[in-house]
Each structure stands twice: as structure tokens, then as C-alpha cells.
C-alpha positions in Angstrom: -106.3 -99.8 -43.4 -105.5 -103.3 -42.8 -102.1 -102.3 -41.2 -104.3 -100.5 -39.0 -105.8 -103.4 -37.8 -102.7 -105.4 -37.5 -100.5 -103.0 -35.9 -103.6 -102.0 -33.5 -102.1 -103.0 -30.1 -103.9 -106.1 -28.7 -103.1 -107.4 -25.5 -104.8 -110.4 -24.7 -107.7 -109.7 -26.7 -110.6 -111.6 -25.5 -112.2 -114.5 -27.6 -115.9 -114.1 -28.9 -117.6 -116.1 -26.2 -120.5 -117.1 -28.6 -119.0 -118.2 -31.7 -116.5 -120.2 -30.6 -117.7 -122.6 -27.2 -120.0 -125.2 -27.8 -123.9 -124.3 -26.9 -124.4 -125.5 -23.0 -127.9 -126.2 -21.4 -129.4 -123.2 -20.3 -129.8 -124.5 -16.3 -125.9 -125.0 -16.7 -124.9 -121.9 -18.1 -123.2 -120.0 -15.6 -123.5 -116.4 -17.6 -127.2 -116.7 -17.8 -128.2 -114.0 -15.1 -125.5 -111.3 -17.4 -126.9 -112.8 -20.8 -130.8 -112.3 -19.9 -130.1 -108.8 -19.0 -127.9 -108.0 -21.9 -130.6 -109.1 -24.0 -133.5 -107.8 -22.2 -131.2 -104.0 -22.6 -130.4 -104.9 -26.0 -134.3 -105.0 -26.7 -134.5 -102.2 -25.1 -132.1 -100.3 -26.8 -133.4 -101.8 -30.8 -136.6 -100.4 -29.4 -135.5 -96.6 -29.1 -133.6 -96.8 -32.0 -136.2 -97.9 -34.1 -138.2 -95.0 -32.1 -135.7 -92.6 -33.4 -136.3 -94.1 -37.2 -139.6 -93.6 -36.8 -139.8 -90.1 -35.5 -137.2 -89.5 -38.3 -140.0 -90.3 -40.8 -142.6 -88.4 -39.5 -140.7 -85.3 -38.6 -139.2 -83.6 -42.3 -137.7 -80.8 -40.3 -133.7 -82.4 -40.8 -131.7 -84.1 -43.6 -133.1 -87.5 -44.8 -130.3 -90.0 -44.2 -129.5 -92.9 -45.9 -127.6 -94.9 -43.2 -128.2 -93.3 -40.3 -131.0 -91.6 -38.4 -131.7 -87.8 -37.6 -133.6 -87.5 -34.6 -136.0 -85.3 -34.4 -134.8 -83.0 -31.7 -131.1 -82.6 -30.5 -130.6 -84.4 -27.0 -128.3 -82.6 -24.3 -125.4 -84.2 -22.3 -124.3 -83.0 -18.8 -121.5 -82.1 -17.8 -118.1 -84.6 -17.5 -114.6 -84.8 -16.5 -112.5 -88.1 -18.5 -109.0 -87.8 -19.5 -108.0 -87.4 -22.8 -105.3 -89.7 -24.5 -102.6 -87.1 -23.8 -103.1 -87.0 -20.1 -105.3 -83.5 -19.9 -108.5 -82.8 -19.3 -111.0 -82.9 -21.3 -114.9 -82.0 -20.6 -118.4 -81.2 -22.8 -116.7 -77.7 -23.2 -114.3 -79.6 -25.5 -117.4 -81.0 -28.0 -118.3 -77.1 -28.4 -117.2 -75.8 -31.3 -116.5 -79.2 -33.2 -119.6 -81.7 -34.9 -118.1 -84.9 -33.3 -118.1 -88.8 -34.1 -118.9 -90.5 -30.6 -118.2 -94.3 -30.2 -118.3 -96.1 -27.3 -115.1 -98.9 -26.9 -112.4 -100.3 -25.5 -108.9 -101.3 -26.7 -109.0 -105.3 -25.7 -111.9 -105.8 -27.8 -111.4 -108.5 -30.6 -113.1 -107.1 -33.4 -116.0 -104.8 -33.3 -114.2 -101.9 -31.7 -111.3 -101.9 -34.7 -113.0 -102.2 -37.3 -115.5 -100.0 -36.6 -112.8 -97.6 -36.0 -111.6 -98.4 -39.6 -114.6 -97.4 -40.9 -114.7 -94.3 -38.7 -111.3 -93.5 -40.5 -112.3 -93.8 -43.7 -115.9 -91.8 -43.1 -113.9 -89.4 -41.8 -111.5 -88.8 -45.0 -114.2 -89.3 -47.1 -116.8 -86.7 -46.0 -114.1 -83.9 -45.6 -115.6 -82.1 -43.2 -113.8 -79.1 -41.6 -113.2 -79.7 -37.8 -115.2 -83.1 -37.8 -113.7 -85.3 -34.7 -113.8 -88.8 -33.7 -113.8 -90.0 -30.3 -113.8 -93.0 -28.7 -114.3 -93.0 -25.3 -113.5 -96.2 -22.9 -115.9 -98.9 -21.6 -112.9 -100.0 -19.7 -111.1 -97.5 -18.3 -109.6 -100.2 -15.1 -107.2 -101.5 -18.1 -107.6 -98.1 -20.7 -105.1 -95.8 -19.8 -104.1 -92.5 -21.7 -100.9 -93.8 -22.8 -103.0 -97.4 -24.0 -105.5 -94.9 -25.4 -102.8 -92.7 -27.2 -100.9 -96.3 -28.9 -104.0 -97.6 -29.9 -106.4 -94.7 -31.4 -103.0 -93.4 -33.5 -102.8 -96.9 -35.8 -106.7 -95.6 -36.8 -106.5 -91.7 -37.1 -103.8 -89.4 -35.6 -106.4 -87.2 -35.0 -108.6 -89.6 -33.1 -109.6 -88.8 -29.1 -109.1 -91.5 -26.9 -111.1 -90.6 -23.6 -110.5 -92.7 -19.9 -111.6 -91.9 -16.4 -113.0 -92.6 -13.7 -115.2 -95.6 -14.0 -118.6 -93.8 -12.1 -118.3 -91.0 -15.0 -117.7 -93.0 -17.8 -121.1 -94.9 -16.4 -123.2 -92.0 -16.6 -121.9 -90.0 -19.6 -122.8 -94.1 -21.4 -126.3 -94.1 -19.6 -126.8 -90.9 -20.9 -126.1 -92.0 -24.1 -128.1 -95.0 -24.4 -124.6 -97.1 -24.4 -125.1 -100.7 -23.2 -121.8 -101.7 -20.9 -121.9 -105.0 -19.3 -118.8 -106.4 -18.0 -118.5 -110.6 -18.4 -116.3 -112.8 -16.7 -114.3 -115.2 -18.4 -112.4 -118.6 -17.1 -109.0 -118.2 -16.3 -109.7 -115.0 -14.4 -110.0 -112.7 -17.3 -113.1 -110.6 -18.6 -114.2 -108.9 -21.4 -116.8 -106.3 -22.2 -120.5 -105.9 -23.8 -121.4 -102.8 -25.6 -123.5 -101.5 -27.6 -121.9 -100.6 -30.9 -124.0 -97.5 -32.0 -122.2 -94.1 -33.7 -123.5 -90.7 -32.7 -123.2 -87.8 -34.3 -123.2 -84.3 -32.2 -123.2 -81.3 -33.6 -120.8 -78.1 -32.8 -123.7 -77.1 -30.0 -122.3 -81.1 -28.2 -125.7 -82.2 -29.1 -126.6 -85.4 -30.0 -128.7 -85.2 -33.7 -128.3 -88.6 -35.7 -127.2 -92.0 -34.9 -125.5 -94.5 -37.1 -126.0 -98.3 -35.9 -124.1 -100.9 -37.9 -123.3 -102.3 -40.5 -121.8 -99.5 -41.6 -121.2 -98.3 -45.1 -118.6 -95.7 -45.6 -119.9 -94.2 -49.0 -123.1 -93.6 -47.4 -122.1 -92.9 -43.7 -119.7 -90.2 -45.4 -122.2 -88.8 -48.2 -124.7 -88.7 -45.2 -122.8 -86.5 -43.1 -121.9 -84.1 -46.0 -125.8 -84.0 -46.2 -126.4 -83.2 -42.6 -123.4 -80.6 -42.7 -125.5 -77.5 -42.9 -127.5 -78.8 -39.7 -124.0 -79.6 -37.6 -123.3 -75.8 -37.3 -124.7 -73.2 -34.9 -126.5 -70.3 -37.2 
């Protein structure tokens, strides 16, 4: 897996903005109108997940996971039209049939995005499930291309989905989702993007049930999704 990450194609990866610039005033900081709402969303977001936990305690109707959370009733998606990363088309009909790994992305991120698709990798050989995909579906589909999808999802999973499209769609399929997308300008004319990093498991119906947030451990995330098997299929 760590060739995966090193032979993961990386053009221009962007730098973590936070880690590595010294701290600036607040009055002079010219990203404080995108920061305030990140972290005002962000909130938000920690606020309906922990919503989720919580119904997921009181409601003993679906598996008890160890790092993840079942939710208490399945959500519904409508409909979309993205690209797939071999160029066809590719809608909700193609969830049907399949439980499905959904992670939001992009292929310049510096870190997050591959190694959480490491960990999706090894979930995924772990929990041998029959017909269990991954996707990960582009928060930047201006520079994510099928053929970028296609070189970059390979070096994680061959079996991976790499989904790009039109920018409008990928917006609402990730507000539908809960998916936090913010896109931040960097000097030198070059930008980078904000996401939430959440996992969400749908089952073979393409509806959401569970959510993993990270860290993420493989042993559990895979013996968690053995547990929830019998739940992921259509009776």
C-alpha cells in the first residue's frame, strides 16, 4: 500500500495551508470570509453526525457498529448523471444492486484523499464482501477528468469508481450528502479544495444506512461492515 501512495499521480499537489504558514492576525488574513464559513459548516456537519450517533443509540432496530454509525432510517438520493472513470455514464441506477463505499475527493489533494483511499483498499479486502464497491466521486471535476480519474483510482483498487461531471451535479449529489466542498484560493494563482472527509455506506436499495468519519480503523471498519452485511441486502 505504500506504493500506492507513491505511484498515486500528483500533479501539483497543493500544500496544507494550516500546518505549514506562519499564524497571521485575524484582520489580515485574507481567507477569513472562506475559513469562518468552513468552520461554521464544519459545526454544522459534527452536529448531524453526532445526531446520527445518537439516534443510533436509541434506535436497536440495526447492527451496533464499532467504528461507524447506523442511522436509524435509510436516506434516499435523487437522481444523477457524472461520468465514470471510463468515459460512460453512470447514474443512481448503477448503486442498485451493489452495497457501495461513497467518498467524496479529488485527485490533487495532498493527503487526506490517498490515504483514506488506502484504507478504503484494505477495508475492502478485508471484509470480503460479494459485490461491495468503492467510489470516489470528484470535488473537482474543472481539473478531474475520466482519464485523471482512471490513472489515479487504479494505484488504490482496480476495481475502484472514479466519478466527474458537471460541476452543478456534483454540487447537489454533495449537498445531498451532507459533503462540505469549499474551494480556496492560493497565491501564485493556484487553489485547492475543502471537504469533508466522511465514508458512507449505501446499501444494494442506493441508500444511505451508516457513516464512517475518520480516523479510520481497518479491522474494525472491515469487521463492521461484515456485521451490517445482512442489513445491505434487499429481502
Amino acid at each position: 500500500m505504500r506504493d500506492a501512495l507513491r505511484e498515486a499521480p500528483t500533479p501539483r499537489f497543493n500544500r496544507v495551508r494550516a500546518a505549514r504558514r506562519p499564524p497571521r492576525a485575524l484582520c489580515d488574513n485574507p481567507l477569513m470570509a472562506i475559513r469562518t464559513s468552513w468552520l461554521i459548516a464544519l459545526v454544522a456537519a459534527c452536529a448531524a453526525v453526532a445526531g446520527f450517533w445518537l439516534a443510533g443509540k436509541l434506535d436497536s432496530s440495526g447492527p451496533e457498529l464499532a467504528s461507524g454509525t447506523w442511522l436509524p432510517r435509510p436516506r434516499t438520493f435523487s437522481d444523477f448523471q457524472l461520468t465514470d472513470q471510463g468515459g460512460k455514464a453512470f447514474s443512481l441506477a448503477a448503486l442498485r444492486g451493489h452495497p457501495s463505499l461513497v467518498f467524496f475527493g479529488f485527485t490533487h489533494c495532498p493527503d487526506v484523499c490517498p490515504t483514506t483511499l488506502v484504507k478504503l483498499a484494505q477495508v475492502k479486502k478485508a471484509a470480503a464482501l460479494p459485490d461491495l464497491q468503492v467510489l470516489l466521486v470528484s470535488v473537482d471535476p474543472q481539473r478531474d477528468t475520466p482519464a485523471l480519474m482512471a490513472q489515479y483510482v487504479k494505484n488504490f483498487d482496480p476495481q475502484f469508481i472514479g466519478l466527474t461531471g458537471n460541476p452543478q451535479v456534483i454540487a447537489k449529489m454533495a449537498a445531498e450528502f451532507g459533503v462540505i466542498v469549499a474551494r480556496v484560493e492560493l497565491t501564485g494563482g493556484d487553489y485547492t479544495m475543502d471537504h469533508s472527509a466522511v465514508v458512507f455506506l449505501l446499501d444494494d436499495k442506493a441508500r444511505e444506512v451508516g457513516v464512517f468519519t475518520p480516523p479510520f480503523n481497518v479491522k474494525q471498519f472491515a469487521q463492521d461492515l461484515r456485521t451490517a452485511q445482512p442489513h445491505l441486502k434487499s429481502p
